[in-house]
C-alpha positions as a Python dict, from the first residue, in 0.01 Angstrom:
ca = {
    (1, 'X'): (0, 0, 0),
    (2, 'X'): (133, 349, -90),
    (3, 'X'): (219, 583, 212),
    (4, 'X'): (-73, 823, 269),
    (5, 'X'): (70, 1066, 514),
    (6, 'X'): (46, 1447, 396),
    (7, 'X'): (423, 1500, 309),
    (8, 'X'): (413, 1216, 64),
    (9, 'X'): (98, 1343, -102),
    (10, 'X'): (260, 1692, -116),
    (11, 'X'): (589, 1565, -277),
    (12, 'X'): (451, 1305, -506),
    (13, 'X'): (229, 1643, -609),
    (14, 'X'): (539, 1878, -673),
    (15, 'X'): (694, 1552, -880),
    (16, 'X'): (406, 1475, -1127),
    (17, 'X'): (365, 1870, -1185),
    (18, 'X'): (707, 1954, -1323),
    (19, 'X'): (616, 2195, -1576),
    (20, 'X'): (750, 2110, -1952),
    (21, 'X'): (999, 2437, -2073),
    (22, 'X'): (769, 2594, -2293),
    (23, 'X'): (498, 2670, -2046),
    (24, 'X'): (396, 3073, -1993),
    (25, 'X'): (434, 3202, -1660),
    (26, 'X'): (387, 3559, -1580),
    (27, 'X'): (591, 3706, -1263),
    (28, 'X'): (377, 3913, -1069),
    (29, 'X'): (435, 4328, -947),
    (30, 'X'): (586, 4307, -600),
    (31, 'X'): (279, 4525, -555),
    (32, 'X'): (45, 4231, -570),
    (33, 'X'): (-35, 4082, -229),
    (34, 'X'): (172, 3863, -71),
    (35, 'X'): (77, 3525, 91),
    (36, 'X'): (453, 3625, 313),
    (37, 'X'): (770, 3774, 315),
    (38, 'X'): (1103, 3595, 300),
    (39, 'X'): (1395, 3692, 498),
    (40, 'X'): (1746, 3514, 640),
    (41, 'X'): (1933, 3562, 915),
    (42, 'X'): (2293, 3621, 827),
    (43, 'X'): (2527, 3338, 898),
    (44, 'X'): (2840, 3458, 1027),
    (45, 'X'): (3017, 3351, 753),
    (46, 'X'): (2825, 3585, 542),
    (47, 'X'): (2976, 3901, 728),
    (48, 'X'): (3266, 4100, 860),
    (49, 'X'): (3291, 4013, 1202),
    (50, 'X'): (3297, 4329, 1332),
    (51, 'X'): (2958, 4409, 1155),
    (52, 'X'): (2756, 4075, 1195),
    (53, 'X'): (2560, 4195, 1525),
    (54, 'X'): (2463, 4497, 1337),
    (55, 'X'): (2348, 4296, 1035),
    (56, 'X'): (2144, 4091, 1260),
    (57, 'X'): (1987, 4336, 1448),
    (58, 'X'): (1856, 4526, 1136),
    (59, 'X'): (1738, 4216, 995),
    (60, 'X'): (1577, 4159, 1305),
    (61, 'X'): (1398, 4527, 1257),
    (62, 'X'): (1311, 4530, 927),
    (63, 'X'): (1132, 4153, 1008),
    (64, 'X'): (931, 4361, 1304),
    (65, 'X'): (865, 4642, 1051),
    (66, 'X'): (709, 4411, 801),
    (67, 'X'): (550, 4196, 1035),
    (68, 'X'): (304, 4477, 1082),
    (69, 'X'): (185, 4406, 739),
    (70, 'X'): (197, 4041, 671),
    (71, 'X'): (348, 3761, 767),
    (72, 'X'): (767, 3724, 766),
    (73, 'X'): (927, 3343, 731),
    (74, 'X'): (1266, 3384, 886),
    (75, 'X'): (1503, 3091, 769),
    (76, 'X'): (1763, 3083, 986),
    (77, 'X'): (2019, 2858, 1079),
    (78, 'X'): (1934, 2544, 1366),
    (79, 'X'): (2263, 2683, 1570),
    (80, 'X'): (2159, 3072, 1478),
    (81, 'X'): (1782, 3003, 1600),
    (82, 'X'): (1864, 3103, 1993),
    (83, 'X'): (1996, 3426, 1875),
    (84, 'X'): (1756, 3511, 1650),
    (85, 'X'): (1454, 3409, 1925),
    (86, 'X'): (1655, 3601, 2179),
    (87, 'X'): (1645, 3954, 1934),
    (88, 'X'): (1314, 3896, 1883),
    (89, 'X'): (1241, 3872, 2225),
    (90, 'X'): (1444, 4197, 2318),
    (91, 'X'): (1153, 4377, 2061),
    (92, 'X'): (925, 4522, 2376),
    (93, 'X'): (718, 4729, 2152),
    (94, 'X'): (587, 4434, 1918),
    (95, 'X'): (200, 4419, 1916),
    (96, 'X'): (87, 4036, 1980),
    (97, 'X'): (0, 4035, 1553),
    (98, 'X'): (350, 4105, 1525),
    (99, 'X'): (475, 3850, 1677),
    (100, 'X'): (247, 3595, 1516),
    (101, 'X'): (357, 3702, 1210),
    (102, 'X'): (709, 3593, 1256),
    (103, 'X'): (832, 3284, 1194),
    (104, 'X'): (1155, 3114, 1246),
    (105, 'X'): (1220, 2850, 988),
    (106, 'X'): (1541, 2639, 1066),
    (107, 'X'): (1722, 2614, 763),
    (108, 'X'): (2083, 2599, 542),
    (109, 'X'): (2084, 2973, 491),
    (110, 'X'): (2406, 3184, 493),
    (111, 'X'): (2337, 3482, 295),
    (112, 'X'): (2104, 3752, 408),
    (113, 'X'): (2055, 3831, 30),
    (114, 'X'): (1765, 3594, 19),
    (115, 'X'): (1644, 3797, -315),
    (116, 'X'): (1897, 3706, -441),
    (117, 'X'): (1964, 3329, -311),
    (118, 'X'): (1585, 3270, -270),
    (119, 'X'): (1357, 3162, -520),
    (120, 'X'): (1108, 3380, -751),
    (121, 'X'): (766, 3321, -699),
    (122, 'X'): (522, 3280, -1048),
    (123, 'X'): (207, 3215, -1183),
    (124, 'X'): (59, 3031, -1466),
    (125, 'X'): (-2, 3257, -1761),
    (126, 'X'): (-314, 3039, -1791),
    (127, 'X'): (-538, 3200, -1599),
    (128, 'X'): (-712, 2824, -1539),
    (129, 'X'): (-408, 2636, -1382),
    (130, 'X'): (-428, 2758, -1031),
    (131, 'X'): (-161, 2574, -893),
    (132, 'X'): (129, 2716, -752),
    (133, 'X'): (495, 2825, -917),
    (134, 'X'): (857, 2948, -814),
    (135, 'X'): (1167, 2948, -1008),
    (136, 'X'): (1501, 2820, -871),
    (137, 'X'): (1790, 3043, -1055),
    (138, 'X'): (1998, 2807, -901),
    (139, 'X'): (2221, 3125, -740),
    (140, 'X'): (2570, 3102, -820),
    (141, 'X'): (2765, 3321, -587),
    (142, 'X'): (2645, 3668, -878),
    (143, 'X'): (2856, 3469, -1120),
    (144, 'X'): (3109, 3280, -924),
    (145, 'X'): (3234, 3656, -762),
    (146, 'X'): (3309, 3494, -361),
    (147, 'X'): (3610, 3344, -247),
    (148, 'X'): (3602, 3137, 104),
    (149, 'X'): (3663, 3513, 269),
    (150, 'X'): (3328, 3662, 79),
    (151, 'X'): (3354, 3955, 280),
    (152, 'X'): (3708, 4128, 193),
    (153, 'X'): (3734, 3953, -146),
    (154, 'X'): (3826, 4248, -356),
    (155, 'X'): (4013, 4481, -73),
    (156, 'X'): (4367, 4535, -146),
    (157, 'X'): (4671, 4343, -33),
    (158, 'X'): (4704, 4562, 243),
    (159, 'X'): (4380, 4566, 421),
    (160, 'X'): (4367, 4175, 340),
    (161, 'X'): (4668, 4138, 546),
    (162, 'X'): (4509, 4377, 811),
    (163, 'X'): (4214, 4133, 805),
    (164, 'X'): (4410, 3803, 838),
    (165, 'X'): (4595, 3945, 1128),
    (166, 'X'): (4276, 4028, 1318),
    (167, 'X'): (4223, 3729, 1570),
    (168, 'X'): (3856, 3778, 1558),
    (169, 'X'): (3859, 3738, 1177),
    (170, 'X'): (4093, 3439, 1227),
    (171, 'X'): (3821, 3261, 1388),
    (172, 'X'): (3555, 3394, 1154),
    (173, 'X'): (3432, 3058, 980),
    (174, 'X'): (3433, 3110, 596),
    (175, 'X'): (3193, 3070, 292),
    (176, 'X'): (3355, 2712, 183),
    (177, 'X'): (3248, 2495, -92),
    (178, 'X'): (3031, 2310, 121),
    (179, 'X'): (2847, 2673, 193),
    (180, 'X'): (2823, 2757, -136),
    (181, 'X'): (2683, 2440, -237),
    (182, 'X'): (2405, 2515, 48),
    (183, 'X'): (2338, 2807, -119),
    (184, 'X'): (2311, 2745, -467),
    (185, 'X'): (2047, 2462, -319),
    (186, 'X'): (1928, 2693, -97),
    (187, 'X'): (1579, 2760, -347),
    (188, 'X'): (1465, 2441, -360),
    (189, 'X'): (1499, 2405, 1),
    (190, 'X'): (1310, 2702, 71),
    (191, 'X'): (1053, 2544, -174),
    (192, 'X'): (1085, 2224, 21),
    (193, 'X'): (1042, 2359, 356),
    (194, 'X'): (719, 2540, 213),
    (195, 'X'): (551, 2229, 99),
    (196, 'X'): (622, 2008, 407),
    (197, 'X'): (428, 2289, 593),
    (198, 'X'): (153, 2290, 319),
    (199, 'X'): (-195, 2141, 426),
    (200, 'X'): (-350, 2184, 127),
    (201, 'X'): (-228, 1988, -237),
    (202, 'X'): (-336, 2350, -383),
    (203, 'X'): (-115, 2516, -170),
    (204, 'X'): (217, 2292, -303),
    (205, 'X'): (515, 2534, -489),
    (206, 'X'): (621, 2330, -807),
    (207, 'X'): (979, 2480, -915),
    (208, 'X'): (1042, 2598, -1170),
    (209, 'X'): (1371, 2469, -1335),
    (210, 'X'): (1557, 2698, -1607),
    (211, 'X'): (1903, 2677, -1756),
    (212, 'X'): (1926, 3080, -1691),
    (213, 'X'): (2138, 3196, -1427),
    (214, 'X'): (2049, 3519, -1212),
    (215, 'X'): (1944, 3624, -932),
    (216, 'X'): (1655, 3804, -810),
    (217, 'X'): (1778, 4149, -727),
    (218, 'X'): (1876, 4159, -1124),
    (219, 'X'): (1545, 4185, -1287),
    (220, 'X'): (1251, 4449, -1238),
    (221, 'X'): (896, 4349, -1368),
    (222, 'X'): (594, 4602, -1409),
    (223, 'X'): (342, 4294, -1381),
    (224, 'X'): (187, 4399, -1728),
    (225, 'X'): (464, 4260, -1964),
    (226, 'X'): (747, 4525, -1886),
    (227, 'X'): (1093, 4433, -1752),
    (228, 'X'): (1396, 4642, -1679),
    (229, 'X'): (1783, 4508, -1620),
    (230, 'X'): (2118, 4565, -1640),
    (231, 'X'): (2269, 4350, -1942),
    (232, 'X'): (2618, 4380, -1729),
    (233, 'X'): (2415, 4142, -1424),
    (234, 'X'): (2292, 3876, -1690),
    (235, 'X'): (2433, 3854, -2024),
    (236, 'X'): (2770, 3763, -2067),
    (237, 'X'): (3001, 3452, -1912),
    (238, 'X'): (2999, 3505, -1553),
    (239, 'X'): (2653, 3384, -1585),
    (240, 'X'): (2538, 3247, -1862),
    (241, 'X'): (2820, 3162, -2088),
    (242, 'X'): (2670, 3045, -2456),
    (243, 'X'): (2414, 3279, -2419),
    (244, 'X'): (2308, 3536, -2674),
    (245, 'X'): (2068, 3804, -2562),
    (246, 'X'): (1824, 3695, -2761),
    (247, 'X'): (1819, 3345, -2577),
    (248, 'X'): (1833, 3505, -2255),
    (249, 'X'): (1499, 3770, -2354),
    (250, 'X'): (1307, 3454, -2503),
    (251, 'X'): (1363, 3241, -2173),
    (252, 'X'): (1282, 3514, -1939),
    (253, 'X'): (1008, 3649, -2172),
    (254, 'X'): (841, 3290, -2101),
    (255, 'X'): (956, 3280, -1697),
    (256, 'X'): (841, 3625, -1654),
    (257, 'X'): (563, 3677, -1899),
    (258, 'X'): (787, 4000, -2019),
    (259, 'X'): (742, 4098, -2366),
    (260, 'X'): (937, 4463, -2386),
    (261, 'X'): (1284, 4416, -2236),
    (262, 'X'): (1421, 4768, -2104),
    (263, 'X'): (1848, 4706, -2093),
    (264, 'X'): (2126, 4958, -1893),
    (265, 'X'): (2439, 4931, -1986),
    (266, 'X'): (2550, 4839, -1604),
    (267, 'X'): (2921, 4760, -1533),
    (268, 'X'): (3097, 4437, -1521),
    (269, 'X'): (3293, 4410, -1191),
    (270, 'X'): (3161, 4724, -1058),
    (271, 'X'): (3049, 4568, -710),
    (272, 'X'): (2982, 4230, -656),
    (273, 'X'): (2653, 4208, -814),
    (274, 'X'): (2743, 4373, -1162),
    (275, 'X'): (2536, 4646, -1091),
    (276, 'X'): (2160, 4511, -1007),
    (277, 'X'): (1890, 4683, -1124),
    (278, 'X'): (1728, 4714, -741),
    (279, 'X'): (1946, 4947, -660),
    (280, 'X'): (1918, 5212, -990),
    (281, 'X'): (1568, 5192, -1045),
    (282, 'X'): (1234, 5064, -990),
    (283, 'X'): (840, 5057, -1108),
    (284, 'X'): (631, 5227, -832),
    (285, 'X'): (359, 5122, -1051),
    (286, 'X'): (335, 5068, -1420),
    (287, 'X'): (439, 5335, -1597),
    (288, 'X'): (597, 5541, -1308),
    (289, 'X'): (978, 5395, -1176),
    (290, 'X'): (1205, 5629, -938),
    (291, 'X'): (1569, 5628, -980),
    (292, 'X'): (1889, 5659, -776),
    (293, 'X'): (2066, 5955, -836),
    (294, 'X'): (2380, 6000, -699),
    (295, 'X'): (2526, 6236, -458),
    (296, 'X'): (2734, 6486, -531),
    (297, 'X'): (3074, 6324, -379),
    (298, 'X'): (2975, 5986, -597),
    (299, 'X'): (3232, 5868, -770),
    (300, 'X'): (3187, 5953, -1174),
    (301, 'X'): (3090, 5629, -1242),
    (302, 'X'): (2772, 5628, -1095),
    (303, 'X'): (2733, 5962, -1220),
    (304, 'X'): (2754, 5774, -1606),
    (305, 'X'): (2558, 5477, -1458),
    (306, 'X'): (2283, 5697, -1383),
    (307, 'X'): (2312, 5932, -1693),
    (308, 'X'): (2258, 5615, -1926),
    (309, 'X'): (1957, 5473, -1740),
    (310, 'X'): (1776, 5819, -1730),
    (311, 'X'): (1890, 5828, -2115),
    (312, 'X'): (1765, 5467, -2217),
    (313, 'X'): (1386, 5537, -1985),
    (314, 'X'): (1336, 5887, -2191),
    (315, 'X'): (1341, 5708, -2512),
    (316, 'X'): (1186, 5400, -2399),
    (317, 'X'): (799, 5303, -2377),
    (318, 'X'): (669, 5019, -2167),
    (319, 'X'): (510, 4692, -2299),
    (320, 'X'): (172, 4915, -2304),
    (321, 'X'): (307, 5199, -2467),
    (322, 'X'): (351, 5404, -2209),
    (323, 'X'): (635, 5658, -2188),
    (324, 'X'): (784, 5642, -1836),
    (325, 'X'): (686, 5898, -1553),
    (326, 'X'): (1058, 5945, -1381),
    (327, 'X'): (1099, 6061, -1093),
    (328, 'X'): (1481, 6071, -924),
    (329, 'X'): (1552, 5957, -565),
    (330, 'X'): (1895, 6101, -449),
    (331, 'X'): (2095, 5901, -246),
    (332, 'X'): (2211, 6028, 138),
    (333, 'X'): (2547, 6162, 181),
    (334, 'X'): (2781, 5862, 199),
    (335, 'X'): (2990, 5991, 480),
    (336, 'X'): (2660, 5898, 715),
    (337, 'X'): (2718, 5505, 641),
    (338, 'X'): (3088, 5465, 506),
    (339, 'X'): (3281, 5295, 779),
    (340, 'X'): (3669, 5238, 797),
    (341, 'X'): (3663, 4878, 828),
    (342, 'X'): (3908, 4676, 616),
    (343, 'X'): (3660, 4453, 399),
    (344, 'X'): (3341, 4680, 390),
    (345, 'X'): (3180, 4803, 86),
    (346, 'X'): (3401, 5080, -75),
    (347, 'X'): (3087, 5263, -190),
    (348, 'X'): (2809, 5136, 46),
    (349, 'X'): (2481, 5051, -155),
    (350, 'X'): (2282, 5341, -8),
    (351, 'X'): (2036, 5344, -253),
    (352, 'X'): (1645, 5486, -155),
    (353, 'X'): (1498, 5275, -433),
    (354, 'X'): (1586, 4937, -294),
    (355, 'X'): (1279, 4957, -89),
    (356, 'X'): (1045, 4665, -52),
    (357, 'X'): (620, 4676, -144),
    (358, 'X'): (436, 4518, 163),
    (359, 'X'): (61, 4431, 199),
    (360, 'X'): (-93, 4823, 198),
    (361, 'X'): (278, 4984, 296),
    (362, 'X'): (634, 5034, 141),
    (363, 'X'): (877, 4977, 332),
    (364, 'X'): (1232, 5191, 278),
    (365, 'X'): (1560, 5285, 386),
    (366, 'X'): (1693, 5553, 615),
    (367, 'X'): (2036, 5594, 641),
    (368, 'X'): (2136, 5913, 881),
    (369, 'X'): (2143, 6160, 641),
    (370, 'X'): (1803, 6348, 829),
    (371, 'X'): (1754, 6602, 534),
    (372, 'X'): (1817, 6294, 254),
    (373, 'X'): (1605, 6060, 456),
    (374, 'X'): (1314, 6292, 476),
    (375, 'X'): (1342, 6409, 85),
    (376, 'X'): (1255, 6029, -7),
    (377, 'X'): (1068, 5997, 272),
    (378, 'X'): (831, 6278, 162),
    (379, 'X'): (865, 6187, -269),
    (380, 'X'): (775, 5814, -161),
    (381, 'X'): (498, 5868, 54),
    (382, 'X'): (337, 6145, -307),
    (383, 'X'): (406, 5863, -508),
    (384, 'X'): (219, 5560, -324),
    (385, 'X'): (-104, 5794, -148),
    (386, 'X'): (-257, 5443, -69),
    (387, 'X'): (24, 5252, 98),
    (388, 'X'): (189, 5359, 444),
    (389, 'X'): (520, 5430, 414),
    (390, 'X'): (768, 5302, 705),
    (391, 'X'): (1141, 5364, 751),
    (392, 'X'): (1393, 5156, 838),
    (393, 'X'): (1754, 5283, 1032),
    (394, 'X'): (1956, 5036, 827),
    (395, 'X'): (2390, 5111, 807),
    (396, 'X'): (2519, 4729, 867),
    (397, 'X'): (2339, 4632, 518),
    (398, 'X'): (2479, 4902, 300),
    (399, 'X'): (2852, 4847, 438),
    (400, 'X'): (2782, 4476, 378),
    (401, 'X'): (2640, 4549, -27),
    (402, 'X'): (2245, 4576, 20),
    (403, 'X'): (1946, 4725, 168),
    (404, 'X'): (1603, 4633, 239),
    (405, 'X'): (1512, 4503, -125),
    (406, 'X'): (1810, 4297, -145),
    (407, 'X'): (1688, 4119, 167),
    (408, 'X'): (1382, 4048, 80),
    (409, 'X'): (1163, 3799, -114),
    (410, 'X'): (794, 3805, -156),
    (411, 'X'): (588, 3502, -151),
    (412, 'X'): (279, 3490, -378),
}
């Protein structure tokens, strides 16, 4: 006799649903509502030692700030759960819906970057097949950029040596092979760990499995057939060597349900991600996007980064034939969340736009620039009259390479 338990049924369901690769999916607005929110705790190999309590604690408040809103999954590691419980804990003002909205999910993470590491949640173009779809990217360290030290990876000989001599960084564990492995798994066993807790058959994620590498905090989608990227973050070898453009656009235009492809220049190598597009710019609905603008001390890169992407939207139309409302976003004054720690971000990812779309809020950045924070503050809260607007103190995530967007996945 077959087993009959509900995690058989639930597996045997996610097997016999694989979808063939020419099925339509469309990836839906992050302003659609969200079943949850996915987040990770950092893993201390993830971090600079110096900076991993920081990390955690603003992961820790951005899951409280959220929570408000819907329901947060945090997948943590088993030997990382105490910690995590205990932060929570230490959160006095949390309302009892908070805290029932937070969840701690024992799990292989290491990365905080769960947009990135996570999986992207789908649906079937066919408005008939209600079940359930997410694709695994199968992450790959943003095009095999980490060495065992991922934090301190591109500092110079100097500071390296400054690092190995600190005893505390000594004892730092590192991102081996065996941790990368766990992350480029890391998907399907979010997908996993989903299904196990399923109750319902139409509840079960299938994954979705595609020979495209990326990673979530590389692509932008409108909802209504629109997508925006940097071509330096996906096309090319890092990635996905053997693959023209065209390949990539007719793979993703199936994934995403994308039919008008918006490309930026970007630049290979300059941060670890290539340049992803979370950070430039983003839809605040379709038809409307805000982008980063740099401050004035930004380096002239940045300065040509944005100057192309503000060039390529004022020619551009979106997949309804829309010409883009654009609206800049500029970015605090970088001496309020540089550090001088050997191994930090050289030009911390203080970027306004990576904010994250919640159930009826948006959820953003603040960085300690007061007259910065309250510009985007202010342009944010015109642009989304219907949402409530939150802020989060974040300066950990921006030394480490993200903010809020970067750390977050929503589940649909």
């Amino acid at each position: 006799m077959p087993p009959t338990n509900k995690t058989w049924h639930i597996q045997h369901h996610a097997l016999t649903h694989q979808p063939d690769k020419t099925k339509q999916f469309i990836c839906p607005a992050e302003t659609s509502p969200h079943r949850a929110t996915l987040l990770s705790f950092p893993s201390r190999r993830s971090t600079l030692p110096e900076l991993n309590a920081a990390t955690r604690n603003e992961i820790i408040s951005l899951a409280t700030a959220i929570a408000t809103f819907e329901p947060v999954r945090l997948h943590t590691r088993p030997e990382d759960i105490p910690q995590a419980q205990a932060l929570l804990d230490k959160q006095t003002t949390l309302s009892s819906q908070q805290r029932a909205n937070i969840t701690l999910i024992s799990a292989p993470t290491n990365h905080c970057w769960i947009r990135d590491t996570g999986p992207v949640y789908i649906r079937a173009a066919d408005a008939a097949d209600k079940t359930r779809y997410a694709i695994d990217f199968r992450f790959c360290e943003w095009g095999q950029k980490t060495s065992e030290r991922i934090y301190g990876a591109s500092v110079s000989p100097a500071a390296a040596k400054a690092l190995e001599r600190s005893p505390q960084y000594a004892e730092w564990p590192v991102m081996d092979d065996e941790a990368m492995r766990e992350n480029t798994a890391f998907a399907g066993v979010v997908l996993d760990l989903e299904n196990e807790k399923t109750d319902a058959v139409a509840d079960v994620v299938v994954r979705v499995q595609t020979d495209i590498r990326l990673e979530g905090g590389g692509i932008e989608v409108d909802g209504e057939g629109t997508f925006m990227a940097t071509e330096s973050s996906i096309i090319g070898d890092a990635r996905n060597a053997g693959l023209g453009k065209a390949e990539v656009e007719a793979e993703l235009g199936r994934l995403l349900g994308v039919s008008t492809f918006i490309w930026f220049p970007g630049r290979v190598g300059l941060d670890v991600t290539d340049v992803h597009i979370d950070a430039e710019v983003r839809f605040v609905r379709p038809g409307v996007v805000v982008v980063c603008r740099p401050h004035e001390k930004a380096d002239k890169v940045h300065w040509e980064i944005y100057s192309e992407i503000r060039e390529v939207l004022e020619r551009s139309t979106d997949a309804r034939g829309r010409r883009f409302e654009i609206h800049d976003v500029v970015e605090p004054d970088p001496a309020c969340v540089k550090g001088d720690l050997h191994g930090e971000e050289d030009a911390p990812a203080a970027s306004y736009v990576n904010f994250y779309f919640v159930n009826g809020g948006l959820v953003m950045p603040m960085f300690g620039d007061a007259e910065a924070d309250a510009k985007a503050f202010e342009l944010l809260k015109s642009l989304v009259p219907d949402r409530e607007v939150r802020q989060v103190e974040v300066n950990a995530l921006p030394r480490t390479g993200g903010v809020l967007h970067c750390v977050t996945q929503q589940v649909v």
